[in-house]
PyMOL commands that place a pseudoatom at each C-alpha (Angstrom):
pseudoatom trace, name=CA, resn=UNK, resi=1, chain=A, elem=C, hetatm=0, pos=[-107.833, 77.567, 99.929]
pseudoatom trace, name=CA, resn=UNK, resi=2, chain=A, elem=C, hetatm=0, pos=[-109.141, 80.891, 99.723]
pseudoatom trace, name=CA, resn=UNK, resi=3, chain=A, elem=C, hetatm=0, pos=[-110.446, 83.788, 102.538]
pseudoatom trace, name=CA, resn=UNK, resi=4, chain=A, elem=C, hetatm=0, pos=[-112.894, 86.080, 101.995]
pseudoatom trace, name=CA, resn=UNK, resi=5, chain=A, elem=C, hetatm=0, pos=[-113.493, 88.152, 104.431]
pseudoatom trace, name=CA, resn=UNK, resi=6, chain=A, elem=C, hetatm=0, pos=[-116.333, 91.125, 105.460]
pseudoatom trace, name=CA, resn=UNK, resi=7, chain=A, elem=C, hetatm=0, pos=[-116.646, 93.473, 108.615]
pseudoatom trace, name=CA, resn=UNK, resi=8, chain=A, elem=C, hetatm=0, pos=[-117.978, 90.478, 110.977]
pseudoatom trace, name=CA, resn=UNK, resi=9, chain=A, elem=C, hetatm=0, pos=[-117.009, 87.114, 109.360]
pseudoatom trace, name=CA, resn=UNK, resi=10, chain=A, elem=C, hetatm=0, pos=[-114.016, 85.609, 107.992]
pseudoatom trace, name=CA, resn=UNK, resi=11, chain=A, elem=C, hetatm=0, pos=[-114.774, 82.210, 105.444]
pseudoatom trace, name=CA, resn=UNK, resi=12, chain=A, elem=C, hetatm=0, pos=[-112.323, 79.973, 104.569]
pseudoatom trace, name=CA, resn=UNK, resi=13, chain=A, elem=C, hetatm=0, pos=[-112.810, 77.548, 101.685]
pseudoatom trace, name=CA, resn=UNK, resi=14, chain=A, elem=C, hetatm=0, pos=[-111.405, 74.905, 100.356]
pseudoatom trace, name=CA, resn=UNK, resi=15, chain=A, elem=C, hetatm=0, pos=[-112.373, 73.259, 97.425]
pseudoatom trace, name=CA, resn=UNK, resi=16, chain=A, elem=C, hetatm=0, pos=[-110.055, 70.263, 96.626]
pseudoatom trace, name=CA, resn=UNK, resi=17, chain=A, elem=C, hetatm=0, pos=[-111.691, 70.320, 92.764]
pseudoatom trace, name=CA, resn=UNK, resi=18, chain=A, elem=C, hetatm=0, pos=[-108.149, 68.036, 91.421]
pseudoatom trace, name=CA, resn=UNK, resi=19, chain=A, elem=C, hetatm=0, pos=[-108.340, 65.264, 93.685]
pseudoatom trace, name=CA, resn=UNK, resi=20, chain=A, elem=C, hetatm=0, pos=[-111.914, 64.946, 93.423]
pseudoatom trace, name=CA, resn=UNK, resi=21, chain=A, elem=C, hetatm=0, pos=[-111.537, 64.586, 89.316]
pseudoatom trace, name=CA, resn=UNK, resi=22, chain=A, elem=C, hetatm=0, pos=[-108.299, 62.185, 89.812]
pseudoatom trace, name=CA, resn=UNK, resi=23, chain=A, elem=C, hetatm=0, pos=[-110.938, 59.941, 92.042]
pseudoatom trace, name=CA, resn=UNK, resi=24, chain=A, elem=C, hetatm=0, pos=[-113.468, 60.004, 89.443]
pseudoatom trace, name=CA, resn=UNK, resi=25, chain=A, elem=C, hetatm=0, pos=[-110.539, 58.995, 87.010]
pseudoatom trace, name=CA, resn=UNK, resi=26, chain=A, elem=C, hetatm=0, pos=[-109.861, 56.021, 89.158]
pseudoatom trace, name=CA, resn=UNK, resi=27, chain=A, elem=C, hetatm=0, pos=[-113.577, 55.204, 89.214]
pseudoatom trace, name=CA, resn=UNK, resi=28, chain=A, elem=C, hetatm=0, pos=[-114.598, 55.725, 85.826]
pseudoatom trace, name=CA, resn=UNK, resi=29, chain=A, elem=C, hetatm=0, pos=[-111.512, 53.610, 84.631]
pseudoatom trace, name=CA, resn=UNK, resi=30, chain=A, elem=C, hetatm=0, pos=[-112.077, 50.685, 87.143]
pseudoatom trace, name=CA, resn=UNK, resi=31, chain=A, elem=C, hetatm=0, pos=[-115.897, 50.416, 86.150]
pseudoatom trace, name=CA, resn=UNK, resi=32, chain=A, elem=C, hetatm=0, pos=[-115.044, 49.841, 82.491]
pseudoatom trace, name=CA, resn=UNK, resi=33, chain=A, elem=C, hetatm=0, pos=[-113.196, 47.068, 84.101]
pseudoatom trace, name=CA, resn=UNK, resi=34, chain=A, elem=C, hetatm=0, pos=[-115.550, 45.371, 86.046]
pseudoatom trace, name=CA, resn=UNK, resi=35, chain=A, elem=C, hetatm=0, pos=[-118.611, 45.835, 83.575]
pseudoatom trace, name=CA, resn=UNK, resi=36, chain=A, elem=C, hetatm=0, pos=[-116.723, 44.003, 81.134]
pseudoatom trace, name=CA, resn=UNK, resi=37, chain=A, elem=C, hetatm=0, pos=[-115.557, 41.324, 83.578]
pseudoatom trace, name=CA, resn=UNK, resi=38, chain=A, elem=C, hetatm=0, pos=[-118.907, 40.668, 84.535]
pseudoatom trace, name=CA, resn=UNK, resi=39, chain=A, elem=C, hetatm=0, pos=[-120.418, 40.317, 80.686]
pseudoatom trace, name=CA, resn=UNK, resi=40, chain=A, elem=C, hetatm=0, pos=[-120.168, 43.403, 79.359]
pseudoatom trace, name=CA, resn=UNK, resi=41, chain=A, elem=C, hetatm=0, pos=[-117.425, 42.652, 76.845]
pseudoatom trace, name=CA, resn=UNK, resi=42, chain=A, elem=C, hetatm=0, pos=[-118.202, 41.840, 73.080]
pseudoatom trace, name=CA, resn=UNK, resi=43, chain=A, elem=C, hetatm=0, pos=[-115.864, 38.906, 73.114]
pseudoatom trace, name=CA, resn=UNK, resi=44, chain=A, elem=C, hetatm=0, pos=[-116.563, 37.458, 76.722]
pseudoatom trace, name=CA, resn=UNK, resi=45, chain=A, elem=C, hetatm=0, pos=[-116.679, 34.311, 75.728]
pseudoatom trace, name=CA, resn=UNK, resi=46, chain=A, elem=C, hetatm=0, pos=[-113.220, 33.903, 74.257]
pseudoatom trace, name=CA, resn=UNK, resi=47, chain=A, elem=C, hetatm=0, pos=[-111.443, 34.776, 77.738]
pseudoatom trace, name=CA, resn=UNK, resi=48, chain=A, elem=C, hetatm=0, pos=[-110.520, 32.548, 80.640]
pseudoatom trace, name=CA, resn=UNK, resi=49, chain=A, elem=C, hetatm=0, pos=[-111.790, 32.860, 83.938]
pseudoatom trace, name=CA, resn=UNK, resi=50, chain=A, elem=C, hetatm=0, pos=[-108.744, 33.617, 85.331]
pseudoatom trace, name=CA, resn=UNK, resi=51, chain=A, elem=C, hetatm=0, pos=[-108.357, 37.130, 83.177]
pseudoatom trace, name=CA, resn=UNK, resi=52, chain=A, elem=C, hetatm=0, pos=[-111.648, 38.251, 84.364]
pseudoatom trace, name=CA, resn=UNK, resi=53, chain=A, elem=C, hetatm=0, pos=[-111.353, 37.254, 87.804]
pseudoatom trace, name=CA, resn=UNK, resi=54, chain=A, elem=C, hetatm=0, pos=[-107.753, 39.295, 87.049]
pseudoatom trace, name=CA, resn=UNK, resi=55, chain=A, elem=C, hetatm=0, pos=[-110.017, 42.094, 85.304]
pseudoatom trace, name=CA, resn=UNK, resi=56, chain=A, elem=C, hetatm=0, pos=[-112.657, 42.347, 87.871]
pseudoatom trace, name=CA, resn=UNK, resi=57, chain=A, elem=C, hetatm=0, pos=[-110.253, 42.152, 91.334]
pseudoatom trace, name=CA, resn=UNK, resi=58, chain=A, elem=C, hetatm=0, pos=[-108.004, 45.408, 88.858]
pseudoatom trace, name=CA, resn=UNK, resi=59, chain=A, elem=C, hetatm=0, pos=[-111.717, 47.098, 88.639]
pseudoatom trace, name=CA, resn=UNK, resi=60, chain=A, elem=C, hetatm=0, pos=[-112.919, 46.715, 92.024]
pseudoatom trace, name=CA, resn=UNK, resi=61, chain=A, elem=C, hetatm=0, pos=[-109.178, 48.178, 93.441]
pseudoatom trace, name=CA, resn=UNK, resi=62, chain=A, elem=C, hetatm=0, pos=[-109.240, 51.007, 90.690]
pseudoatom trace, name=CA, resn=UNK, resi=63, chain=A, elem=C, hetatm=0, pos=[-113.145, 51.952, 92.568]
pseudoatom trace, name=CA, resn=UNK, resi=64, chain=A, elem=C, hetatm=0, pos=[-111.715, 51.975, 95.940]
pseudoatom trace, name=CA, resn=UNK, resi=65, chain=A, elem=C, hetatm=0, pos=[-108.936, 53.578, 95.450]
pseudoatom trace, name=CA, resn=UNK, resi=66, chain=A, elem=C, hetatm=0, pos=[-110.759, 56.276, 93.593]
pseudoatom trace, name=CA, resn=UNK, resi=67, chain=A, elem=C, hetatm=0, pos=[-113.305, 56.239, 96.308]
pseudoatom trace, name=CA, resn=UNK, resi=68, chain=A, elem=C, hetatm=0, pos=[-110.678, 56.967, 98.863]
pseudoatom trace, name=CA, resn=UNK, resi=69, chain=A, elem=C, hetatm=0, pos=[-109.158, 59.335, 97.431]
pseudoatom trace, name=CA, resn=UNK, resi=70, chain=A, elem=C, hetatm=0, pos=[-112.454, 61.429, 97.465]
pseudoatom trace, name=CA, resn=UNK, resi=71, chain=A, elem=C, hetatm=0, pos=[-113.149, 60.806, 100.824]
pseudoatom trace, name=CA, resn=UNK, resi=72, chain=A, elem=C, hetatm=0, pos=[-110.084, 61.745, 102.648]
pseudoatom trace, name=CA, resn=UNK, resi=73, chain=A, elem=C, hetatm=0, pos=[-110.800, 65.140, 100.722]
pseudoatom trace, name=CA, resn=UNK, resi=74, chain=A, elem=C, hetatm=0, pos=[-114.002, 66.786, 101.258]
pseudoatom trace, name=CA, resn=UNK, resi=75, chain=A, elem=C, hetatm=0, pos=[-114.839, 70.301, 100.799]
pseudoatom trace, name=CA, resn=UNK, resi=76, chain=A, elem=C, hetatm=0, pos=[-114.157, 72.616, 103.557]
pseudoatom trace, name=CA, resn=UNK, resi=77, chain=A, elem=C, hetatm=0, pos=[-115.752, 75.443, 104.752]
pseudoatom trace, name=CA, resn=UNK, resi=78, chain=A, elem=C, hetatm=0, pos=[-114.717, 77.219, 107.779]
pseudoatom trace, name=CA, resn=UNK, resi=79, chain=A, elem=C, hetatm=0, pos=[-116.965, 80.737, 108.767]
pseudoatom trace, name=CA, resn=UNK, resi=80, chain=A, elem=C, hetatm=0, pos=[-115.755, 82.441, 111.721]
pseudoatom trace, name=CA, resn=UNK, resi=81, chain=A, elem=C, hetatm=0, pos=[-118.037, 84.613, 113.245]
pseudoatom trace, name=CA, resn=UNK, resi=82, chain=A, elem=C, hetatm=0, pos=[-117.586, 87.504, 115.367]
pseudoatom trace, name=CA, resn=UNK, resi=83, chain=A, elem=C, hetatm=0, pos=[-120.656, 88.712, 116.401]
pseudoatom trace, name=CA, resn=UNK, resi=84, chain=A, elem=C, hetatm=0, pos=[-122.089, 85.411, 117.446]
pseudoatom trace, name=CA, resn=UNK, resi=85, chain=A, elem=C, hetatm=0, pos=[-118.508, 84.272, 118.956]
pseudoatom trace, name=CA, resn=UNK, resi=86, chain=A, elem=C, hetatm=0, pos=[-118.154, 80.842, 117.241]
pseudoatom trace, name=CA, resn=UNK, resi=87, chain=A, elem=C, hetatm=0, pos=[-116.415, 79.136, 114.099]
pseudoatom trace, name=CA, resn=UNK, resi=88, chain=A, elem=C, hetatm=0, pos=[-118.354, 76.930, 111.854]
pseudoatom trace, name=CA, resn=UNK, resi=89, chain=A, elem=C, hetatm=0, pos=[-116.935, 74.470, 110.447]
pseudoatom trace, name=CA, resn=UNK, resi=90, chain=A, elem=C, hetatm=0, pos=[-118.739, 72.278, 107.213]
pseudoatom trace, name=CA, resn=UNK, resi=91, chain=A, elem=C, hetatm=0, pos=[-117.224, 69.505, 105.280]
pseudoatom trace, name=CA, resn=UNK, resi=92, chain=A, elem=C, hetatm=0, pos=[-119.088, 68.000, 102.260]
pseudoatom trace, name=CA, resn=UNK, resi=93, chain=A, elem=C, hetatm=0, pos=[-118.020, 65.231, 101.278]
pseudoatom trace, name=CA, resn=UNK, resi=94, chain=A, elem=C, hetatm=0, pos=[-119.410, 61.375, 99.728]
pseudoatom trace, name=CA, resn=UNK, resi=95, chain=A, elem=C, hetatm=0, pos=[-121.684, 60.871, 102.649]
pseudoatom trace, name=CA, resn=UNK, resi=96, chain=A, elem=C, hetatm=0, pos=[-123.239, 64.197, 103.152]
pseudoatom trace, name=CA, resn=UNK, resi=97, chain=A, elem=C, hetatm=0, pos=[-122.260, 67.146, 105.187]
pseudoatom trace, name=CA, resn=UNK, resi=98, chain=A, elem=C, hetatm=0, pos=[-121.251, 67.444, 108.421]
pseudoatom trace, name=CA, resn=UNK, resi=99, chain=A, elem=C, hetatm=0, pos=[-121.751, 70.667, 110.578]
pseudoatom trace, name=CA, resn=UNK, resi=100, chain=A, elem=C, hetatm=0, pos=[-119.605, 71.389, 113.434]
pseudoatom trace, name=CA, resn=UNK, resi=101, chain=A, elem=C, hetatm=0, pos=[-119.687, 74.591, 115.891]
pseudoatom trace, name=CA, resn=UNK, resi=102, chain=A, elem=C, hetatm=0, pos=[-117.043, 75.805, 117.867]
pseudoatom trace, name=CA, resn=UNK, resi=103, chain=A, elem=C, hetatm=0, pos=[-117.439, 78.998, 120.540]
pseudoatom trace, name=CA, resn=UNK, resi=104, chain=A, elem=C, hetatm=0, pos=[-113.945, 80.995, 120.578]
pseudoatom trace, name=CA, resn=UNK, resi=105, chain=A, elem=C, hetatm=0, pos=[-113.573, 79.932, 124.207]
pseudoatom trace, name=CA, resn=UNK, resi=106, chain=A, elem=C, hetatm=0, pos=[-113.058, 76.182, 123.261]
pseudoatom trace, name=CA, resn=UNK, resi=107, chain=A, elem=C, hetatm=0, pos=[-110.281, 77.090, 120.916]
pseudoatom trace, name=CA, resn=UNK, resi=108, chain=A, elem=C, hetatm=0, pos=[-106.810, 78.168, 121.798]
pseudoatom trace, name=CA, resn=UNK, resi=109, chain=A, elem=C, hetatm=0, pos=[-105.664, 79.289, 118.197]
pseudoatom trace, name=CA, resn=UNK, resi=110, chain=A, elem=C, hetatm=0, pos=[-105.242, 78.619, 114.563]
pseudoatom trace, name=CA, resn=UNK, resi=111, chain=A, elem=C, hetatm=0, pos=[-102.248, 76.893, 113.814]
pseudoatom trace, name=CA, resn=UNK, resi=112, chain=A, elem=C, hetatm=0, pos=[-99.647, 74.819, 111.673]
pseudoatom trace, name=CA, resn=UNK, resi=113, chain=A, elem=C, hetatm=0, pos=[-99.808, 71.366, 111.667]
pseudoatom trace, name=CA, resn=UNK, resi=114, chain=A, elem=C, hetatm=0, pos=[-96.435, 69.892, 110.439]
pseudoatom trace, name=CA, resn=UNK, resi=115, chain=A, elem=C, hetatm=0, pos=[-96.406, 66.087, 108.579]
pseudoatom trace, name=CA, resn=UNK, resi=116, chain=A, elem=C, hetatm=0, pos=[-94.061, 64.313, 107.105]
pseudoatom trace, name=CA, resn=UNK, resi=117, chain=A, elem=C, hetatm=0, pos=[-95.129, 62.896, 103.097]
pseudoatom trace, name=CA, resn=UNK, resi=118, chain=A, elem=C, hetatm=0, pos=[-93.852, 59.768, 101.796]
pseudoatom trace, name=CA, resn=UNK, resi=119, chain=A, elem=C, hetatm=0, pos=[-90.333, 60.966, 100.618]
pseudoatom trace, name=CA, resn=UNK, resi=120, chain=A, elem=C, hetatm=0, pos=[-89.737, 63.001, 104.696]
pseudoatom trace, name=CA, resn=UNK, resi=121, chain=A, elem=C, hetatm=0, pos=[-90.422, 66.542, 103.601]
pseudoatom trace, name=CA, resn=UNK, resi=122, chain=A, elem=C, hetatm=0, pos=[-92.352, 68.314, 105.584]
pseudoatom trace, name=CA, resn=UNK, resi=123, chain=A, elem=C, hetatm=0, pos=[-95.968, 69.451, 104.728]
pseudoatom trace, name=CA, resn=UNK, resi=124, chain=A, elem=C, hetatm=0, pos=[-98.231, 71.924, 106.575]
pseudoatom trace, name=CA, resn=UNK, resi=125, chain=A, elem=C, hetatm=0, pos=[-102.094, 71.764, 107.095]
pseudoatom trace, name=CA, resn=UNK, resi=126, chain=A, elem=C, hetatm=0, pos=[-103.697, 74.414, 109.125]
pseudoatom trace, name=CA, resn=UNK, resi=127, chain=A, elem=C, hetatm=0, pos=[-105.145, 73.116, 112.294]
pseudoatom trace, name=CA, resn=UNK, resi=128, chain=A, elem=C, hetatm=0, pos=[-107.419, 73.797, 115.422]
pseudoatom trace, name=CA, resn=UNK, resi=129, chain=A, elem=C, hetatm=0, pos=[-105.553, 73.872, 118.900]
pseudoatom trace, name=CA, resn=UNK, resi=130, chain=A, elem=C, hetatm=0, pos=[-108.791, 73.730, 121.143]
pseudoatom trace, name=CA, resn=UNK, resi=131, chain=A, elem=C, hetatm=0, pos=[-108.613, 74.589, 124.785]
pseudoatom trace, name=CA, resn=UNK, resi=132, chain=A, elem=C, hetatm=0, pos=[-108.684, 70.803, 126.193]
pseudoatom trace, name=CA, resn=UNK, resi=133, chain=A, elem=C, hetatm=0, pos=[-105.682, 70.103, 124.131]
pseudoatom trace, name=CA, resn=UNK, resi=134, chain=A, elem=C, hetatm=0, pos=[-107.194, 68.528, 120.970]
pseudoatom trace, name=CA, resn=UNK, resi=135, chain=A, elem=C, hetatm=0, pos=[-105.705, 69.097, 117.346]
pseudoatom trace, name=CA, resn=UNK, resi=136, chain=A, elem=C, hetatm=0, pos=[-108.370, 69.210, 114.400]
pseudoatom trace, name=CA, resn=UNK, resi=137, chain=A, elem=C, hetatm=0, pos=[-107.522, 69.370, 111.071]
pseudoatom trace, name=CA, resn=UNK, resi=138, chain=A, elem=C, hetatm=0, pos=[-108.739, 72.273, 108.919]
pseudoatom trace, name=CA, resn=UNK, resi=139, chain=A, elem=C, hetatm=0, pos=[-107.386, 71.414, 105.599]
pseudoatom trace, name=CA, resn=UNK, resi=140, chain=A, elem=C, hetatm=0, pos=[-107.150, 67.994, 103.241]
pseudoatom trace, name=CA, resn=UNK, resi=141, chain=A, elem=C, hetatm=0, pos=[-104.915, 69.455, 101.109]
pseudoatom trace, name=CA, resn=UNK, resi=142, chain=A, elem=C, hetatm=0, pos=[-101.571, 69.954, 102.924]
pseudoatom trace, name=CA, resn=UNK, resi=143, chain=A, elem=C, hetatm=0, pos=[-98.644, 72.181, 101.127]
pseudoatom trace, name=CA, resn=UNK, resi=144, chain=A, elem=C, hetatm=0, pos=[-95.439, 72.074, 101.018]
pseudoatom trace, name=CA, resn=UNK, resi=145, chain=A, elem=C, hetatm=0, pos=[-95.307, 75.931, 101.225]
pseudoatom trace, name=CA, resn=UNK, resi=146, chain=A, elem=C, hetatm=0, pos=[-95.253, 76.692, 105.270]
pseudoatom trace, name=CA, resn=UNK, resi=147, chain=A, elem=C, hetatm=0, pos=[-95.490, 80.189, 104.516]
pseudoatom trace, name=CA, resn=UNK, resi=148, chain=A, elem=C, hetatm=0, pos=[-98.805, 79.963, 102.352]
pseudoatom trace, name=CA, resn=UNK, resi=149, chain=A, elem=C, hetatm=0, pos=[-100.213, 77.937, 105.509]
pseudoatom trace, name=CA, resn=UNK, resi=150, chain=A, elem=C, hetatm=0, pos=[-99.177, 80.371, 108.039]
pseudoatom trace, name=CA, resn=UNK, resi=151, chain=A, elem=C, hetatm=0, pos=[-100.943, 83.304, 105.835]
pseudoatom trace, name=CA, resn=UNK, resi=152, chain=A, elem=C, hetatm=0, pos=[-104.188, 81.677, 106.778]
pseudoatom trace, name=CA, resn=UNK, resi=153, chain=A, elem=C, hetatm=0, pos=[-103.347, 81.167, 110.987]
pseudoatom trace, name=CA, resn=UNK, resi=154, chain=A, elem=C, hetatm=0, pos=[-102.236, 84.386, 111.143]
pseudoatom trace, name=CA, resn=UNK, resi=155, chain=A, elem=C, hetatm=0, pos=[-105.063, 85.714, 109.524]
pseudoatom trace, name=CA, resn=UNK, resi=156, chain=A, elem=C, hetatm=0, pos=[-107.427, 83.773, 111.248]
pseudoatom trace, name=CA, resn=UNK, resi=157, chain=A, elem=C, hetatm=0, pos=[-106.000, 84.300, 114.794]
pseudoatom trace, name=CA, resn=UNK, resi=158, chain=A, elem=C, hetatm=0, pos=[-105.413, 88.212, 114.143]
pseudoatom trace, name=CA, resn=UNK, resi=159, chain=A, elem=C, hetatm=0, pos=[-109.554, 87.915, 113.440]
pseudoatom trace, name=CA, resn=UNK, resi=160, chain=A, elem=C, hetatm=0, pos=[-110.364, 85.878, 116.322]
pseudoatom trace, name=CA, resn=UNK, resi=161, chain=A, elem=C, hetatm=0, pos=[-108.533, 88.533, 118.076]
pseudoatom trace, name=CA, resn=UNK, resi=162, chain=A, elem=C, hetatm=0, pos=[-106.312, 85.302, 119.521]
pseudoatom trace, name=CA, resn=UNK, resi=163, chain=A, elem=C, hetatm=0, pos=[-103.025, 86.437, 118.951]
pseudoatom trace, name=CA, resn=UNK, resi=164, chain=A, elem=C, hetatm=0, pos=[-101.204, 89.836, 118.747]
pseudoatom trace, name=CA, resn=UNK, resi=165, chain=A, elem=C, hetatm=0, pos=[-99.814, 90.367, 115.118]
pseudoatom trace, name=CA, resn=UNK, resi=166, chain=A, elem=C, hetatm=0, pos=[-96.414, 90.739, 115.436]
pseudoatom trace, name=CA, resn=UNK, resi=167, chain=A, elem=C, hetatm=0, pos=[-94.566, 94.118, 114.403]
pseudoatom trace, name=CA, resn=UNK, resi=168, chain=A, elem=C, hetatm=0, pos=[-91.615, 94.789, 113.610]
pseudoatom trace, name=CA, resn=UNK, resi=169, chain=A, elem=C, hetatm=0, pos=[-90.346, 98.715, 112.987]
pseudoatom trace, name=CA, resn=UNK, resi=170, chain=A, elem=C, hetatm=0, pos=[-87.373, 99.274, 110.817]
pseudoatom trace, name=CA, resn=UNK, resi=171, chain=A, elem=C, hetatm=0, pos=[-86.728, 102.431, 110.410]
pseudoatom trace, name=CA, resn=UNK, resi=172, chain=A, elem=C, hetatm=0, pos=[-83.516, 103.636, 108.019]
pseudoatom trace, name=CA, resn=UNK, resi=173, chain=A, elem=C, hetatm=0, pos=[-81.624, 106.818, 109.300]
pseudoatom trace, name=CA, resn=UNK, resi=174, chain=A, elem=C, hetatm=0, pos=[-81.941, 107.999, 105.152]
pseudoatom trace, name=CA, resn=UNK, resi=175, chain=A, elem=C, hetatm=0, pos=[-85.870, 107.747, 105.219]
pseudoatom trace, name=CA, resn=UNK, resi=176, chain=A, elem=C, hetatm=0, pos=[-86.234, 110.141, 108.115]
pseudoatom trace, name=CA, resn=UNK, resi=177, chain=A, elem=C, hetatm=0, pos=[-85.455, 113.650, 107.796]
pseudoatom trace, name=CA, resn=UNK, resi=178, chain=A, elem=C, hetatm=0, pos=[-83.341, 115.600, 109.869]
pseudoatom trace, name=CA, resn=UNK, resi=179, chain=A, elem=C, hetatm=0, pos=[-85.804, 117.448, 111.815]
pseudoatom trace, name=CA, resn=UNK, resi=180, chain=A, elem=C, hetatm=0, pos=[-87.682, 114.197, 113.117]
pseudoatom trace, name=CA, resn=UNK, resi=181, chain=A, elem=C, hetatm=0, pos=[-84.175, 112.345, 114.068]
pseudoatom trace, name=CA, resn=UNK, resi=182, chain=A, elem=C, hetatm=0, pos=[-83.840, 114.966, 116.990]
for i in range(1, 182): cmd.bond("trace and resi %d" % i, "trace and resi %d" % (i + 1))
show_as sticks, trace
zoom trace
């Protein structure tokens, strides 16, 4: 994920590029498969039915597998908008984009979204907490690094203007000089 941000608008993006090339992997691997269960082999004749029914049903898992993976991670594009009040949020992903708006009064804040992965560790998406008490997911990519997550609420709430930053003031007695400590 990365922020760019100008005087009035604050984009997020997220471009999961990796899991997008492991699903083509997946796909490109399982077609081989299933073209050469269904003829496409130079020696088709001289196997059973049984390996290329075996062949094919390996190929046509391989594809959906590959196809999932894609799916469950579209591109993300978040563009919050100050003048205009609202946060835009676009995904494009294997079926087309989808476009959804957001004023700043139907959200309550940026935030973490803790999940567990397969082995119980924790790992952090950021999320929407709207108003009527709905979660949304930002992110497909979740992290096991909370604090690279929370960079992106803060930042996001802090530009929203829906949270107070918080700040913290310690001061040393050997930075200041004498004069200022009376």
């Amino acid at each position: 994920m990365k922020a760019i941000q100008t005087e009035n608008e604050l984009i997020l993006e997220e471009t999961p590029g990796c899991l997008w090339i492991f699903g083509m992997f997946f796909v490109c691997i399982g077609a081989v498969f299933v073209y050469g269960s269904l003829g496409g082999l130079t020696d088709y004749e001289r196997h059973t039915a049984w390996t290329l029914a075996l062949a094919f049903l390996m190929g046509s898992s391989a594809i959906a597998v590959g196809i999932r993976i894609i799916y469950r991670a579209p591109i993300t594009k978040v563009v919050i908008n100050r003048i205009e009040d609202t946060v835009l949020m676009t995904r494009y992903g294997l079926f087309g984009k989808q476009i959804t708006a957001y004023y700043f009064d139907e959200i309550e804040q940026f935030c973490l979204v803790a999940e567990k992965d397969d082995e119980g560790t924790d790992i952090w998406s950021v999320g929407i907490q709207m108003t009527n008490g709905e979660m949304i997911i930002v992110t497909s990519s979740a992290s096991h690094f909370e604090d690279y997550e929370r960079r992106y609420v803060f930042q996001t709430n802090e530009f929203m203007r829906k949270q107070i930053p918080p700040a913290q003031m310690i001061l040393d007695s050997e930075d200041e000089e004498d004069a200022e400590m009376r």
